[in-house]
TIDO-194559 format. One record per residue (C-alpha): x negated, y negated, z; residue in three letters. Coordinates in steps of 0.001 Angstrom, whole numbers, padded with zeros to 6 digits, always signed. Last residue first. Example, Ala and Ser with C-alpha at 12.3 -4.5 7.8 and 13.67 -1.06 7.14 Angstrom:
TIDO-194559
-013670+001060+007140Ser -012300+004500+007800Ala 
END
This chain:
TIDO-194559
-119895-162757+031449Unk -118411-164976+034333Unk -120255-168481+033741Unk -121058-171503+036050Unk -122488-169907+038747Unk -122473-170254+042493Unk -119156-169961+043004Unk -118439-172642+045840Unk -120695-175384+044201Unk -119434-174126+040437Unk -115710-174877+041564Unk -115618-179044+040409Unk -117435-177993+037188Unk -114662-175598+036400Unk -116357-171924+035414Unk -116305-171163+032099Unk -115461-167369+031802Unk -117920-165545+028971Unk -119658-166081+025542Unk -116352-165344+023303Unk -114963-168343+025568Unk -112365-167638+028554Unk -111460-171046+029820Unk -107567-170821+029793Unk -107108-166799+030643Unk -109582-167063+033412Unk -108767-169787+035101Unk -105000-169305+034475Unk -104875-165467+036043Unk -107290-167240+038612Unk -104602-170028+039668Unk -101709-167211+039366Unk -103414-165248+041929Unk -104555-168182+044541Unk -101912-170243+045951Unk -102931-172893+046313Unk -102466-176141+048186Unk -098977-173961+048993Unk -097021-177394+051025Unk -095558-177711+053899Unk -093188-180218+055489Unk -091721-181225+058996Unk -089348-183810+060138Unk -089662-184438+063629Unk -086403-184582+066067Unk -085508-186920+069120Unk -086837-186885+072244Unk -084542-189120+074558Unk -086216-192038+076815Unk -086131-193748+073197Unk -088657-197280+072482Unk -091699-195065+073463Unk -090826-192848+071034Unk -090784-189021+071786Unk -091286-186829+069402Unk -089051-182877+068981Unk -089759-179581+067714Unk -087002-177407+069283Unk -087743-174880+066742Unk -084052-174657+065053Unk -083911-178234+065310Unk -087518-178877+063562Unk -086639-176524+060978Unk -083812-178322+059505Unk -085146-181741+060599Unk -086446-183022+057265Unk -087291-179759+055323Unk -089471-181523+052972Unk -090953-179091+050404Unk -094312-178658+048136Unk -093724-175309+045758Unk -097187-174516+044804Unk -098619-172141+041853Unk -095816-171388+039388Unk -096858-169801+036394Unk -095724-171881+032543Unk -096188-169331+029767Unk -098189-168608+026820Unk -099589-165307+028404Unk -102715-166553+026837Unk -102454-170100+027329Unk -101490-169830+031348Unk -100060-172711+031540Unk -100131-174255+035586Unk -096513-174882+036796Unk -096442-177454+040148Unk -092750-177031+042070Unk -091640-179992+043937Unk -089059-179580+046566Unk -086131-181556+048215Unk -084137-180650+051410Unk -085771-177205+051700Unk -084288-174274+054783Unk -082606-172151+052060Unk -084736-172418+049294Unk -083935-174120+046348Unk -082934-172589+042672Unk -079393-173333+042837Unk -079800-176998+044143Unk -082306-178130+041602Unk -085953-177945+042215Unk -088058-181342+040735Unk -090210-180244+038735Unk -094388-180768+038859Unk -096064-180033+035180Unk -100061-178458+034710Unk -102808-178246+032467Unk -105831-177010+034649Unk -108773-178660+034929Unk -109553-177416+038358Unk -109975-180674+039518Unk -106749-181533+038003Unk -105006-178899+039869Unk -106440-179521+043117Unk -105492-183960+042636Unk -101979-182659+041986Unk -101774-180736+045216Unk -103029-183562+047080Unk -100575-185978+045138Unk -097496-183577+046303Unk -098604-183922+049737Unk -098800-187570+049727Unk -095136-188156+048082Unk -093953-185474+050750Unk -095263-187862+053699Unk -094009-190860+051892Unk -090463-188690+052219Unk -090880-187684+056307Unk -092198-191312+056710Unk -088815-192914+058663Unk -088437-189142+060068Unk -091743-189371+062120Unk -093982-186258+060869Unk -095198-182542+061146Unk -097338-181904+058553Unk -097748-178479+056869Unk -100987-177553+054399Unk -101106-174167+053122Unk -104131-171976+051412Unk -102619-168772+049912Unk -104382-165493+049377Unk -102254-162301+047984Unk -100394-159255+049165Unk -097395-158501+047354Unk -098114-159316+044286Unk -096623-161070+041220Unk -098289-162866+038285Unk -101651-161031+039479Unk -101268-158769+036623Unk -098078-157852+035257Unk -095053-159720+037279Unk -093845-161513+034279Unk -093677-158484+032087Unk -091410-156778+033989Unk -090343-155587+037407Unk -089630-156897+040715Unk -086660-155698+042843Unk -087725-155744+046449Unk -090703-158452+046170Unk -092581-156885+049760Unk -093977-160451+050591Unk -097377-160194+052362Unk -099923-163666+052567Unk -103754-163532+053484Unk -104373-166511+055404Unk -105773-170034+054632Unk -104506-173078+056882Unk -104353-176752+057067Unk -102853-178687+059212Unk -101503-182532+059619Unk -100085-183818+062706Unk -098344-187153+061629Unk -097953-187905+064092Unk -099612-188417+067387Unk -098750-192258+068135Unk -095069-190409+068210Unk -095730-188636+071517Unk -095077-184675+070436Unk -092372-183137+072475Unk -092976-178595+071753Unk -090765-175861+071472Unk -092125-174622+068932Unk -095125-176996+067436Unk -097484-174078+066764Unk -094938-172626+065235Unk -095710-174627+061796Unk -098976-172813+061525Unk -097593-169525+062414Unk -095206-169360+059500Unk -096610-171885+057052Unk -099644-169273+056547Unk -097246-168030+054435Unk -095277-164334+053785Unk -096014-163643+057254Unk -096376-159640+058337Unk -093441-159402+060981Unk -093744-157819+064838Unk -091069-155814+066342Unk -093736-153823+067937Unk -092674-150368+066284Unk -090820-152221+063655Unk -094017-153670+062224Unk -091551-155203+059418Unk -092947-156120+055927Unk -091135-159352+054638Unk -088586-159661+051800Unk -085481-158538+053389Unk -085348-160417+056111Unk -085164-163311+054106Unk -082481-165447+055462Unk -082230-163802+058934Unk -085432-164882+059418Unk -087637-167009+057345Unk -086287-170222+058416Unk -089198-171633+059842Unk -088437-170995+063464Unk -086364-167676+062979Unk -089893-165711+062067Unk -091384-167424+065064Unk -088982-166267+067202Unk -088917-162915+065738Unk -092696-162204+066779Unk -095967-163234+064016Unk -098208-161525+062214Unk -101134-162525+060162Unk -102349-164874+063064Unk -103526-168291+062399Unk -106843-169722+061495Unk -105945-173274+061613Unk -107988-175798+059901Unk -107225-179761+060934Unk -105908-181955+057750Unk -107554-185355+056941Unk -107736-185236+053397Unk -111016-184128+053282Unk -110427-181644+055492Unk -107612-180342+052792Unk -110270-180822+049650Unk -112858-178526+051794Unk -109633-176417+052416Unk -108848-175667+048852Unk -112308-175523+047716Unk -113128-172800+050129Unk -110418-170699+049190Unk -111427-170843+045819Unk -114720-169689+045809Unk -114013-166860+047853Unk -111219-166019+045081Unk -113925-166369+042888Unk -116593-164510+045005Unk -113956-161335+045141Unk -113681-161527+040913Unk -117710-162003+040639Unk -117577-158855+042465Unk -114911-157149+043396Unk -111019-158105+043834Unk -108497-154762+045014Unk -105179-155605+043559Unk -102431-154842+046471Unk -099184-155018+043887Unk -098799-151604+043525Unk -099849-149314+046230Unk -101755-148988+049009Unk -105735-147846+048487Unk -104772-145640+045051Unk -102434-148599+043864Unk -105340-151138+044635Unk -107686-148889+042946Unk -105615-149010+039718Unk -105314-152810+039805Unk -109407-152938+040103Unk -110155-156568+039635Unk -113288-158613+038310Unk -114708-155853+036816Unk -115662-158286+033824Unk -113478-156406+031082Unk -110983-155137+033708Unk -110403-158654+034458Unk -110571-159651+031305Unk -107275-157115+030856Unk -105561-158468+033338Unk -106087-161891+032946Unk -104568-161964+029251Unk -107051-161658+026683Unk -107837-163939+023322Unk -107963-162288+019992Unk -108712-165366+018188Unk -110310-167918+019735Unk -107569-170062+022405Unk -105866-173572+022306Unk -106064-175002+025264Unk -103240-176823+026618Unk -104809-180560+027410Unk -103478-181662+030582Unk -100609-183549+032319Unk -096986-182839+032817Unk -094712-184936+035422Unk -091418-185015+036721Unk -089796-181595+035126Unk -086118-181499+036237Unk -085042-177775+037251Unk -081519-177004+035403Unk -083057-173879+034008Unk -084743-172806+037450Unk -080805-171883+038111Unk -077246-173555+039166Unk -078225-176806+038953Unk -077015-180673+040159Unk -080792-182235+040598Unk -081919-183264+044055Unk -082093-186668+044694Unk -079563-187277+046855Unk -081671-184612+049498Unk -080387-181301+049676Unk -078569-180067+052801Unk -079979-177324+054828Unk -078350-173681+054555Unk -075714-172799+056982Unk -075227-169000+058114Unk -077326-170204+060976Unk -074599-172479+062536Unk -072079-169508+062338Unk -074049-167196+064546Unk -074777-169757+066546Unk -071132-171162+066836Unk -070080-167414+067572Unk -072825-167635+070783Unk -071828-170916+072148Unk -068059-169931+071797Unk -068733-166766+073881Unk -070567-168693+076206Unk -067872-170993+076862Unk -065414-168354+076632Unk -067837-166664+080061Unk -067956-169654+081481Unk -063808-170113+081610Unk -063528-167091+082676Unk -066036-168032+085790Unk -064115-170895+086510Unk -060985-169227+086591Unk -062292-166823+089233Unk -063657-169959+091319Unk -059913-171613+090958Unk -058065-168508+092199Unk -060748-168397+095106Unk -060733-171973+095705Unk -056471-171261+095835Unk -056534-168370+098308Unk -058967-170688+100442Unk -056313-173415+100306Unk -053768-171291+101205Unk -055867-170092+104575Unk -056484-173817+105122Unk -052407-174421+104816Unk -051852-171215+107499Unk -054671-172588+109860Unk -053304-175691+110498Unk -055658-176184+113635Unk -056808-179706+112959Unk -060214-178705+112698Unk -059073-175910+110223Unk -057511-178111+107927Unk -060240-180484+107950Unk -062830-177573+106708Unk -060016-176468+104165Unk -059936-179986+102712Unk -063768-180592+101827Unk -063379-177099+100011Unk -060314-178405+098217Unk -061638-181400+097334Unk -065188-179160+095773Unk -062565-176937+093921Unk -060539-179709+092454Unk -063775-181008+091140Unk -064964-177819+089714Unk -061375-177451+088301Unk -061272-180794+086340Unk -065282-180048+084966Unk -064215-176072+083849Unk -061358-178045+082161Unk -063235-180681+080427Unk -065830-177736+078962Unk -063242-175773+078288Unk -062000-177898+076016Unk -065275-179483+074546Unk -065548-175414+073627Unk -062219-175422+071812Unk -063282-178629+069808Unk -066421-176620+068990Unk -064765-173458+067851Unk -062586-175600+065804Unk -065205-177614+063935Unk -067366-174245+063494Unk -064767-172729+061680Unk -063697-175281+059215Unk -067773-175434+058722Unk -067897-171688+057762Unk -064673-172009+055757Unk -065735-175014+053728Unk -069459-173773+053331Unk -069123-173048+049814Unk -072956-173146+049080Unk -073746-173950+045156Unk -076945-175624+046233Unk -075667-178859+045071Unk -072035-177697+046754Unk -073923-178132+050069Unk -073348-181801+049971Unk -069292-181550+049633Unk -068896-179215+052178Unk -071163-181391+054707Unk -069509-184424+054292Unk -066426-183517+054633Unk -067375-181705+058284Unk -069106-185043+059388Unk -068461-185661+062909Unk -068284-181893+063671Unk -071469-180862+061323Unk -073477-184194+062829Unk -072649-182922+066415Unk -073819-179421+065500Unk -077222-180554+063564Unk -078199-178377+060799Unk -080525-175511+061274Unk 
END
């Protein structure tokens, strides 16, 4: 959520910079400006009559001492009048409060200078590409159908157990994804980050925290019987461990790492680029979220982004990191960095990690604050996550890239956590 007193100071400013994410937010912020002078208002006047109130009061008591019993009984009338306008003026206070809110959230967060001019993934600005594209035998599969050739995955069984888009992984195919896990958070301790096994639901709060909620509402399962949400990222609960929460600034950064099972209901989905594992709604995920000083919020995001580079190549995966434009950002992201793996028999580029700074967007709307030992006031963190993987689309380009008319090659840096080098 972006900062009220920076909105009213800098109203310009804010139209102008949420045009990159092709956000007319001239009314919204027109709005907000007014409603906030108007509240300043009452604010001054509620102050003026609380102090003519407390004179008064100090007056009646030396009105009645003196025996002038008709001006005391006046002034009474008038702390009365004064104590009833007081209370109106409370109640259009919180009235104001509650329309600036709802105005406030409407708001995305404003995209770094950096951030490509874009209206779609089109205008995306690759930064980096690296590795070999294989070139395939003759009659090469795509995932889904060596995974049926292996029983790796049962997509049928997953639509008989829930539905479509809940694969069901066996064998060799569940000790990958075992595998996998593993790796990512042996790299993340590595690294430095603490595990977190979080929840795989979380309350409202949390869900308005991180920007999930109201912004995408729509796209997560609902327990609606305990008002509880499935999280579509371990980001959710991770990053709310900090709500409401004053960190002392020698403790940043705080760096976690999480795996969790990951539900997003994809209302709309079809085609060829969600066969497979290219789109589910239940899948594994690995995040890593740091909560940081803002002076290192953007070294912070250079570091992440290497960590997720350093998976890829370990993997030995041909990959390319772009730079989001403003149209194809999320709502709550100041700057991200999307890493595409190929996938050489689909012949296509599959996201795996989008790695964002969300400066203090979050961090204001979870009252996540430091305190400095140079400030008495706690002033925001920057926080940042970071997928360090995602799992389906890295196995759909594991096993479509190193498929061999012997078997699946196994990545040297995976056959400790597999336990064998070949799928066949």
């Amino acid at each position: 959520m972006l900062n009220l007193k920076f909105i009213q100071e800098n109203p310009e400013l804010v139209v102008e910079k949420l045009k990159r994410k092709n956000f007319d937010a001239t009314e919204i912020v027109s709005d907000i400006t007014k409603l906030y002078s108007r509240k300043n208002n009452i604010q001054n006047q509620s102050d003026q009559a609380k102090a003519e109130m407390n004179t008064l009061s100090k007056e009646v008591g030396l009105l009645m001492r003196e025996g002038k019993n008709e001006e005391a009984e006046k002034a009474k009338i008038r702390t009365t009048e004064i104590k009833d306008n007081i209370k109106n003026l409370y109640e259009e206070f919180l009235s104001i409060e509650e329309k600036v809110s709802g105005l406030l959230i409407k708001l995305p967060n404003i995209p770094h200078h950096s951030v490509p001019v874009g209206k779609s993934a089109a205008c995306n600005e690759i930064v980096n590409q690296s590795g070999q594209i294989p070139q395939l035998y003759d009659n090469a599969l795509p995932h889904w159908e060596l995974a049926q050739k292996y029983n790796l995955i049962d997509f049928e069984l997953g639509v008989k157990l829930t539905g479509a888009g809940f694969p069901v992984y066996r064998g060799k195919g569940a000790q990958l994804q075992r595998a996998l896990i593993n790796f990512f958070l042996a790299e993340a301790a590595k690294a430095g980050y603490e595990e977190i096994h979080p929840p795989l639901m979380v309350n409202e709060a949390s869900g308005f925290g991180t920007g999930q909620l109201p912004d995408k509402e729509g796209q997560m399962y609902h327990v609606t019987l305990d008002d509880l949400y499935l999280i579509p990222t371990a980001e959710v609960p991770v990053t709310n461990i900090y709500r409401d929460v004053i960190i002392d600034s020698k403790s940043l950064p705080c760096k976690n790492a999480a795996y969790s099972a990951c539900f997003r209901r994809e209302a709309g989905s079809y085609g060829k680029d969600v066969r497979g594992l290219n789109r589910l709604h239940q899948f594994d995920k690995v995040e890593i979220v740091q909560i940081t000083h803002p002076e290192k919020s953007y070294e912070v995001l250079e570091e992440m982004v290497e960590h997720v580079k350093l998976l890829v190549e370990k993997l030995e995966l041909p990959f390319r990191i772009l730079r989001l434009c403003g149209g194809d950002m999320s709502f709550t992201s100041a700057l991200t960095y999307d890493f595409e793996v190929f996938s050489a028999a689909q012949k296509m580029w599959l996201e795996v990690s989008s790695v964002s700074n969300f400066e203090s967007f979050q961090a204001n709307r979870l009252k996540l604050r430091y305190r400095d030992e140079n400030t008495k006031k706690p002033q925001l963190a920057h926080t940042l996550n970071g997928s360090a993987l995602a799992l389906p689309r890295i196995v759909a380009a594991l096993l479509e890239n190193n498929q061999t008319s012997e078997g699946i090659r196994i990545p040297k840096a995976l056959i400790p956590f597999t336990g064998f080098e070949m799928i066949n």
